[in-house]
N, C-alpha and C positions, 0 to 999 in steps of 0.2 A: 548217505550224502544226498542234499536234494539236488533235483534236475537242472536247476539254476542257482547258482552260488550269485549270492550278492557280496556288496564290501563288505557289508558288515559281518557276513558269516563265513569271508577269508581271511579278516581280523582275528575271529574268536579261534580259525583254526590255527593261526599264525600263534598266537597270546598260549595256546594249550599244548603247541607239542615243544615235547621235553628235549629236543635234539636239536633245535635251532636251524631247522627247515624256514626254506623264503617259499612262500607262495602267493604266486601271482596268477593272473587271469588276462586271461587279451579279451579286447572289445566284443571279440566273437565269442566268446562264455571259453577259450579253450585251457583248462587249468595247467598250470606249470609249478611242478616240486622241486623244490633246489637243494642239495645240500648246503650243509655252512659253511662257509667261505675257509679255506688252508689259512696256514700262517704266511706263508707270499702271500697272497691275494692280501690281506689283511695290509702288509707292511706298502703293499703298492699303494692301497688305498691311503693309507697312512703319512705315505710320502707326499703326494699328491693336494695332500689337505694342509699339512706343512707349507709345499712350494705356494700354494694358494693365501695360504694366514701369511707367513713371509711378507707376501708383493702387501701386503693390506687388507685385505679382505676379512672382515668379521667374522667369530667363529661361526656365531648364529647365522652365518647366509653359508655356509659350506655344512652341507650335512653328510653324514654318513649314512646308507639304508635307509632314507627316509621315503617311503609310500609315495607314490603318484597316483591319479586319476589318469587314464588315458582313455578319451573319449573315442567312439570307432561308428561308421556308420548304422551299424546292429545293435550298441550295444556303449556300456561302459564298462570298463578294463581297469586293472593297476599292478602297475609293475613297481618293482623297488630297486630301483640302481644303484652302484655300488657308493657313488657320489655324485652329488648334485651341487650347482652353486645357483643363488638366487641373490636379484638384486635389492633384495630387502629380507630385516627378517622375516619367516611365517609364523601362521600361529600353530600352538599346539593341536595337531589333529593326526590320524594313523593314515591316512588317505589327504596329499596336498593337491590343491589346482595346480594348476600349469599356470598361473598367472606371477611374473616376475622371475620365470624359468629362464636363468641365465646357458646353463652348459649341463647334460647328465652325460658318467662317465660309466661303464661298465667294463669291467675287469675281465677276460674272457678264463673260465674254469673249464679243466676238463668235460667234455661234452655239452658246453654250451654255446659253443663256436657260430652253429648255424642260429639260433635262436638271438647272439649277441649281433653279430653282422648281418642278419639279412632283415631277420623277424622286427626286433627292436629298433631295428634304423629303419623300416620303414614306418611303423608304430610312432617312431618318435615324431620322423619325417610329416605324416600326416599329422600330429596333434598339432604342429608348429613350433617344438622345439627348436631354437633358431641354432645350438650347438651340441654335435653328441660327437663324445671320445670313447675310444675301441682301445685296451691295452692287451693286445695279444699276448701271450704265457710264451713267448720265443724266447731264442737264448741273451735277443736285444731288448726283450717288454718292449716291443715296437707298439709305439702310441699314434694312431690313425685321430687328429681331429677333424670332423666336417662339419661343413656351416650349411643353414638352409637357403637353397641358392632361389631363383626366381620362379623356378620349376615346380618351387615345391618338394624338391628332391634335395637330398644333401649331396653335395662334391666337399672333394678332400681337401682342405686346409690345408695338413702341414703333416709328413710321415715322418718318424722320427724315434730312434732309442729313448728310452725315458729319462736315462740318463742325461740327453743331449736337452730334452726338455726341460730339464729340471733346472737347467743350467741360463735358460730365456727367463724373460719375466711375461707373467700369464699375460698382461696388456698386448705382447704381441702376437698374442692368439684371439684374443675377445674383444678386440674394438672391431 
């Protein structure tokens, strides 16, 4: 493995393993292997992109695992969240800007608790994601969204089962 992974050569590791590993990089070069998402995680995600197409929302601006850039003082990163919405379509590419980044949602998996809540929200925080949602694996799927506040920092929007979210229309979370 070389000493510096770039995007392009966490693409081709991404594209080659046969097991359906995510692999992402933070701005600081530090690599992260994920396993592949369970069949909850999936159906959360699933739901979510429902609730989202439902209110209006285009498919093509609601993606699933689609790649980001995330720019860092050292360095550039890219993380893959479990869903994203954007106010337009993008174009095809394995790696998106952050420009037209409406909300990235990450689904928390066993053992990636600290990496989803602390690592990635601040990650996000700095690139200027103005929405990130947290669906914690509790026995509620409690869904944490926060919005980027003046700070620069994100505060909590709106805690909530997902259920109970499911049941709002997203416009009362994203205006």
């Amino acid at each position: 493995m070389p000493s510096v992974i770039t995007l392009d050569d966490l693409a081709a590791m991404i594209a080659e393993d046969p097991h359906g590993h995510r692999y992402e990089i933070s701005p600081e070069g530090a690599l992260s292997v994920m396993p592949p998402p369970d069949s909850e995680h999936a159906a959360i995600a699933s739901r979510l992109l429902v609730w989202l197409a439902v209110a209006g929302w285009p498919a093509e601006q609601i993606l699933q695992a689609a790649g980001i850039r995330i720019s860092g003082p050292t360095g550039e990163g890219a993380r893959i969240p479990d869903l994203t919405l954007w106010s337009m379509p993008q174009p095809r590419s394995v790696w998106l800007a952050l420009t037209d980044l409406l909300l990235v949602v990450e689904i928390v998996s066993p053992g990636s608790e600290a990496m989803d809540e602390m690592v990635k929200r601040h990650e996000y925080a700095a690139a200027g994601i103005p929405r990130y949602g947290v669906v914690d694996r509790d026995a509620a799927l409690t869904v944490t969204l926060h919005q980027l506040g003046r700070s620069g920092e994100y505060e909590v929007a709106t805690k909530m089962p997902l259920a109970w979210l499911l049941n709002t229309a997203p416009a009362d979370h994203l205006s």
